[in-house]
Each structure stands twice: as C-alpha cells, then as structure tokens.
C-alpha positions as CSV (number, residue, x, y, z in Angstrom):
1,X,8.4,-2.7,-13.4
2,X,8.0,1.2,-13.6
3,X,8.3,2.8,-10.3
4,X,6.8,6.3,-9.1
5,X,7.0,8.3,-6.5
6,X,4.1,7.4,-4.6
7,X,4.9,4.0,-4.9
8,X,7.3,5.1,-2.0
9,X,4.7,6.2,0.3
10,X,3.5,3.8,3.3
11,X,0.4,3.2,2.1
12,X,-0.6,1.3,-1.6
13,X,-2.9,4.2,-3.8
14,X,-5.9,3.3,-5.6
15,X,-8.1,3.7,-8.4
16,X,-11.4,3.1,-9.2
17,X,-11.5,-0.4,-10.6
18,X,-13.4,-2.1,-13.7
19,X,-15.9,-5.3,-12.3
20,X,-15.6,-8.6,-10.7
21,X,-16.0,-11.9,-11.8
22,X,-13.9,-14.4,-10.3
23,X,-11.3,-17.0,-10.3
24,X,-10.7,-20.2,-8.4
25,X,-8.9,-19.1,-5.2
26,X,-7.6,-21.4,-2.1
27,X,-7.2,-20.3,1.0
28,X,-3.1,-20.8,1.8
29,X,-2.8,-22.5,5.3
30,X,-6.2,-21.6,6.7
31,X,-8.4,-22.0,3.9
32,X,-12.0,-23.9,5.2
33,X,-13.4,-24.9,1.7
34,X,-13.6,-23.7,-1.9
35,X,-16.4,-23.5,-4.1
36,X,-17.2,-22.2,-7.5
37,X,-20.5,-19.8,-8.1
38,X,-21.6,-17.7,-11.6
39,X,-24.5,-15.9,-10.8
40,X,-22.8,-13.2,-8.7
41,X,-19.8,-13.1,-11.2
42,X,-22.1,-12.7,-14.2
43,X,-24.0,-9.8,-11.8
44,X,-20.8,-7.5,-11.3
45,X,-19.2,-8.4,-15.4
46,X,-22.3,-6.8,-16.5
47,X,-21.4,-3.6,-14.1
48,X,-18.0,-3.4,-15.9
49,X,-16.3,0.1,-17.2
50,X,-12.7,0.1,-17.9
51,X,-11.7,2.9,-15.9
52,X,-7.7,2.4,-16.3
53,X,-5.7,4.6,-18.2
54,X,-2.5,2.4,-18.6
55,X,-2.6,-1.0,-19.5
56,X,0.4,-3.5,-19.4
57,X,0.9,-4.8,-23.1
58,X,1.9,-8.7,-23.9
59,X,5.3,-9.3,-23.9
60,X,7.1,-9.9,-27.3
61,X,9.1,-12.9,-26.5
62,X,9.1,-17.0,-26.7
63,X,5.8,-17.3,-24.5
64,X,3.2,-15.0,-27.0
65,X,5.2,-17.0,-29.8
66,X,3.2,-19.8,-27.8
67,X,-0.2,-19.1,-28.1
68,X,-0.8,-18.1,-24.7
69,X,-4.2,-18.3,-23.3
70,X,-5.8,-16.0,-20.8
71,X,-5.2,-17.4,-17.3
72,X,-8.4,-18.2,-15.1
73,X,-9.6,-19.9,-12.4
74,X,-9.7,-23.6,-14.7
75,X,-6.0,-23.0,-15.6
76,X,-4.5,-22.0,-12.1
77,X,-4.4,-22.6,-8.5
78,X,-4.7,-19.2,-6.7
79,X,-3.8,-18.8,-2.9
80,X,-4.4,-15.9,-0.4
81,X,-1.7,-15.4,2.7
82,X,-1.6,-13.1,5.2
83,X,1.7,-11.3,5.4
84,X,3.6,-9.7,8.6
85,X,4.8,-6.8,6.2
86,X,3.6,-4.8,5.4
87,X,0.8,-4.3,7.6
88,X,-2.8,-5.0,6.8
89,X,-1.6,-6.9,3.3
90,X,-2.6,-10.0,2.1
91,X,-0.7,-11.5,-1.0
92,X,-2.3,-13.6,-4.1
93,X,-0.6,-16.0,-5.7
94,X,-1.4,-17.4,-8.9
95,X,-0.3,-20.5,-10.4
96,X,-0.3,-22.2,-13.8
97,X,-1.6,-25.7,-13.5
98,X,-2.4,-26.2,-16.8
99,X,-0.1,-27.2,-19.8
100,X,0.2,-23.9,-22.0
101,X,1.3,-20.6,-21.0
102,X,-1.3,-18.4,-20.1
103,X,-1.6,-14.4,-20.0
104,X,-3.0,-12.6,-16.5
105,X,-3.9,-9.6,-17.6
106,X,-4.5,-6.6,-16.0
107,X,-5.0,-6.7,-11.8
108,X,-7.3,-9.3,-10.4
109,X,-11.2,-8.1,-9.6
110,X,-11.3,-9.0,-5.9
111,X,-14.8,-9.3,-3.7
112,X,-14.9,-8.9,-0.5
113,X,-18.6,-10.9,1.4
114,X,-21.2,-9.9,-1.1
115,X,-19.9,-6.6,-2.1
116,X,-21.6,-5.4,-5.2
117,X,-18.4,-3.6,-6.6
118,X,-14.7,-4.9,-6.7
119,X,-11.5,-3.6,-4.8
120,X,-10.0,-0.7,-6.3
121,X,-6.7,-1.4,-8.3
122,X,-3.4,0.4,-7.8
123,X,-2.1,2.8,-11.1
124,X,1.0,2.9,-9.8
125,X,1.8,-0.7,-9.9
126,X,1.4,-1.3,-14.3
127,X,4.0,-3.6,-14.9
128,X,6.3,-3.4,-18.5
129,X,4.4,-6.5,-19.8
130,X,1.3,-8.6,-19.1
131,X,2.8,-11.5,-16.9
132,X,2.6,-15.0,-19.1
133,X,2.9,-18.0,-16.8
134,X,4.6,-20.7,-17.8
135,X,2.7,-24.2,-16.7
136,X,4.4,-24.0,-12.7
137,X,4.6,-20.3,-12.8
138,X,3.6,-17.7,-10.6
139,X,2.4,-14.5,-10.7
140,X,1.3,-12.3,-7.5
141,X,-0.9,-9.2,-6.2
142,X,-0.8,-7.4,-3.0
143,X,-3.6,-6.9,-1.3
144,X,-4.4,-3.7,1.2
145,X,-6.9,-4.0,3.5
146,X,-6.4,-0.4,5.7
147,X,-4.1,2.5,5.1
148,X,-0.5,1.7,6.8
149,X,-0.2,5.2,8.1
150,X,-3.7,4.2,10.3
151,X,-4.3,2.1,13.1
152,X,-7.0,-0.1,11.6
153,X,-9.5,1.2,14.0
154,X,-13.3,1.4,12.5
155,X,-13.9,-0.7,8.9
156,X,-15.5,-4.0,8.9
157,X,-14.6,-8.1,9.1
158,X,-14.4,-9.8,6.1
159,X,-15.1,-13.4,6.0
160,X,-15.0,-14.1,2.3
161,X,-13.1,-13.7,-0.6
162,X,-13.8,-14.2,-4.5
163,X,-11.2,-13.5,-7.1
164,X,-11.4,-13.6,-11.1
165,X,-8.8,-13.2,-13.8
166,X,-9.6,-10.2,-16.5
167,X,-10.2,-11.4,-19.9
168,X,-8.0,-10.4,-22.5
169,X,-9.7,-7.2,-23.7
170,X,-9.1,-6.0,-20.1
171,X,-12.5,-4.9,-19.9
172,X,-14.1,-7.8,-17.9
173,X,-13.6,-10.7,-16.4
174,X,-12.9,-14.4,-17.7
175,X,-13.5,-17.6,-15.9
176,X,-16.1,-18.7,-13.1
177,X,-16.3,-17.4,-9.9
178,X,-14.8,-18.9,-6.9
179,X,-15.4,-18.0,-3.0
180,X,-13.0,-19.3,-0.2
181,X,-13.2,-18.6,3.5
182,X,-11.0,-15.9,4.6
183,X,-8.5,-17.1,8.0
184,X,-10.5,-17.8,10.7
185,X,-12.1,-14.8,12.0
186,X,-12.0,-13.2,8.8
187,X,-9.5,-10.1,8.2
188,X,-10.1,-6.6,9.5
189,X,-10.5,-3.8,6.4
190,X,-10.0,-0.6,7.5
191,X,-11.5,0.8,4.2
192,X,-11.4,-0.1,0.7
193,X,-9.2,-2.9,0.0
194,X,-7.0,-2.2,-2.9
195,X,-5.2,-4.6,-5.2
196,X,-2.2,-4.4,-7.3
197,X,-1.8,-5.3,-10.9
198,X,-0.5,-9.2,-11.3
199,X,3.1,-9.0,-10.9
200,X,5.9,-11.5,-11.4
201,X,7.4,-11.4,-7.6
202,X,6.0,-11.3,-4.2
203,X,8.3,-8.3,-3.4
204,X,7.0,-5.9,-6.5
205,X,3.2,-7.0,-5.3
206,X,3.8,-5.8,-1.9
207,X,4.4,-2.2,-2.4
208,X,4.8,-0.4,0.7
C-alpha cells in the first residue's frame, strides 16, 4: 500500500467523506446486541457526493477472474475492538462469511449515535487494489476517534455505531444498515472520527 509522508505523522488525516449507509457490525468482546435498520441508511445514501480523488482499482488476479461480489453487511461479519495503540483508535474487521469472494470497496461510511453525516475518510491510506475477500477473509479499517498529539479533553461519548460497505461505483453505499452498542460507556471522540480505507492487515489500518 502506497505510503506518504503524512502517513508518518502521529495523528490519522482526513477528508471529507461521501455518505453512510451501513453494514452489519458486532461489537468484538463487549458488544450488547445487534440490529439491522434502513430508514436512516436510505436518509444519509441520498446525501451522497463522492468527494475522493483516488480510488483503489480491482485487482487483476484469480479473485475478479471469480466474479466477485461487493461485500456487505449479508455477506460478512464485521467487528469493532478498541486497541491500546495507537491511542484513541478503534479497529474494524471485516469478514467473508459467505461463499464467493467479495470486493470492499473504497473506506467504510461509519455513524457515530444519529449523526446525519459519516466519519471522514483518510487520503492517505488508498490502497494498490480494492481488497477481495476470500470466504474466511479479512479485511480491516482504523478508526480515530481524537487527534494523538491531544489529550482527548472536550468532544463527546459515543454510544453507537453503524457501518456500511460502499457499493461498487464507490459513490454510495450497498447493504442494510446495522447499529451495535459501542463498549460499555461508549468511547470518548475528541472530534471527528476518521476512518481508513479497507485494508488487508490490522497493522496498515492503524496508521499512526
């Protein structure tokens, strides 16, 4: 995955994102219930712009050969983590649970509560290709909730989470929408959370 120079800076930069709609998410380890809702996702895919400049193209090997399909929250098990490092980062994980590769395109559209707009997704973090999951594959995001350089003072709790997969045209997104319970007590965002592109490790979603 291309790396710049400000992907070497503390803190994860971020531009303004397209919309949310979202996919099935469980909570990893602390997770109080799932549930799947359309009316807010259809709400924030009709707000959609695509506002990125660079978009990851599909990779030319065995898995488009395949047919891939788009991943979404009916062909994948997502989890959200809280990590130790770095600070005020949470880390999505996708995984393929259904039986044909699928595509995750773009950076997943994140909502934090009832936020009417969708975290704002890193440029910086484009990988080469679209990640294609194979069924039992993963691919990951980072997540940053505050700026690493700050002390996390000020911001707001969140208590909920929804997340949905882009659609293929990278100009929306694809699937129902799905809300979990954040850990208990919610997670503190000292500003706008920010996302990362879908990546193919933990360690390239959690850009420092």
């Amino acid at each position: 995955m291309p790396r710049t120079g400000s992907r070497t800076t503390a803190a994860v930069r971020i531009s303004a994102a397209t919309a949310l709609a979202l996919g099935t998410l469980s909570l990893t380890g602390c997770a109080s219930g799932t549930g799947t809702r359309d009316e807010g996702a259809a709400t924030l895919v009709a707000q959609t712009t695509n506002k990125h400049s660079t978009v990851p193209q599909p990779s030319s090997n065995r898995r488009t050969a395949r047919n891939a399909v788009p991943c979404t929250g009916a062909n994948t098990e997502v989890t959200v983590t809280e990590v130790p490092r770095p600070v005020h980062h949470l880390l999505i994980t996708a995984t393929n649970t259904g039986t044909r590769p699928c595509d995750a395109y773009n950076a997943p559209y994140l909502r934090f509560d009832d936020a009417q707009a969708p975290a704002d997704t890193e440029p910086d973090s484009v990988p080469q290709a679209v990640v294609t999951l194979e069924p039992g594959e993963s691919a990951y995001a980072g997540v940053a909730l505050a700026e690493p350089d700050g002390d996390g003072e000020g911001g707001r709790t969140a208590h909920r989470l929804g997340v949905l997969f882009a659609d293929r045209a990278m100009d929306g997104g694809v699937g129902p929408e799905a809300a979990v319970e954040l850990p208990s007590g919610g997670v503190h965002m000292g500003g706008s959370a920010r996302t990362t592109y879908w990546q193919r490790s933990p360690q390239d979603a959690l850009i420092r």
